[in-house]
C-alpha positions in Angstrom: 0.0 0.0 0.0 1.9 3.0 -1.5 1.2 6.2 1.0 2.5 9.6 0.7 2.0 13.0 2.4 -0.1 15.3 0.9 2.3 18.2 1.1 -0.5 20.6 -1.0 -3.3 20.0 1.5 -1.2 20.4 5.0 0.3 23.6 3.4 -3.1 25.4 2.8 -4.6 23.5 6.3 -1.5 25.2 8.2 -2.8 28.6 7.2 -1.3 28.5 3.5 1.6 29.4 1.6 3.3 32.6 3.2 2.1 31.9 7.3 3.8 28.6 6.7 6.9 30.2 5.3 7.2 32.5 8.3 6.2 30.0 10.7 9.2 28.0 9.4 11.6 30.9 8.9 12.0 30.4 5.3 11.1 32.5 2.4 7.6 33.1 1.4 8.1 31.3 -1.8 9.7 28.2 -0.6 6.3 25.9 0.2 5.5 26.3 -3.5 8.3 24.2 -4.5 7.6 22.0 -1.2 4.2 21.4 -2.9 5.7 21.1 -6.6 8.1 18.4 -5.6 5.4 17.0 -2.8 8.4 16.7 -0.2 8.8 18.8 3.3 11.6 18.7 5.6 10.8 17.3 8.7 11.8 20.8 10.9 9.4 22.2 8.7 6.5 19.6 9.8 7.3 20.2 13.6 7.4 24.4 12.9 3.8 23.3 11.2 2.5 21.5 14.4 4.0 23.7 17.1 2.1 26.6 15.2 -0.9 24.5 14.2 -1.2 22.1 17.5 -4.8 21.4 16.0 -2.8 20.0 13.0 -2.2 16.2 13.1 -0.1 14.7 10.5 -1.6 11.3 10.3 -4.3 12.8 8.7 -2.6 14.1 5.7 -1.1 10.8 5.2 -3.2 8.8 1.9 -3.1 5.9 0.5 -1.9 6.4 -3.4 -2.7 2.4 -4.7 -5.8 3.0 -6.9 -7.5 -0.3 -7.5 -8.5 -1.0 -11.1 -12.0 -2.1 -11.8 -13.0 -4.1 -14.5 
């Protein structure tokens, strides 16, 4: 079962773009590419829940395996 973190989703959850940049200390234009390449370091996710403590990651974990019908 393939999962991944959906980078996008968190980001605009957290507040969006630029309160997660400042929350993080990094420029304003640096989630973009976080959401682009769909990768976040992990400082980054604990500057997201100490400034989001409603924010819990688990549930911006999915499942990518997409069963075929037929």
């Amino acid at each position: 079962m393939p999962l991944r973190l959906n980078v996008s989703r968190l980001i605009h959850d957290a507040g969006g773009a630029t309160k997660v940049a400042k929350d993080a200390g990094a420029h304003r234009t640096v989630p973009y590419r976080w959401i682009k390449e769909n990768k976040v370091p992990s400082t980054v996710l604990e500057h997201i829940v100490e400034h989001n403590p409603n924010i819990k990651i688990n549930d911006y974990i999915e499942d990518t395996h997409v069963t075929e019908q037929g």
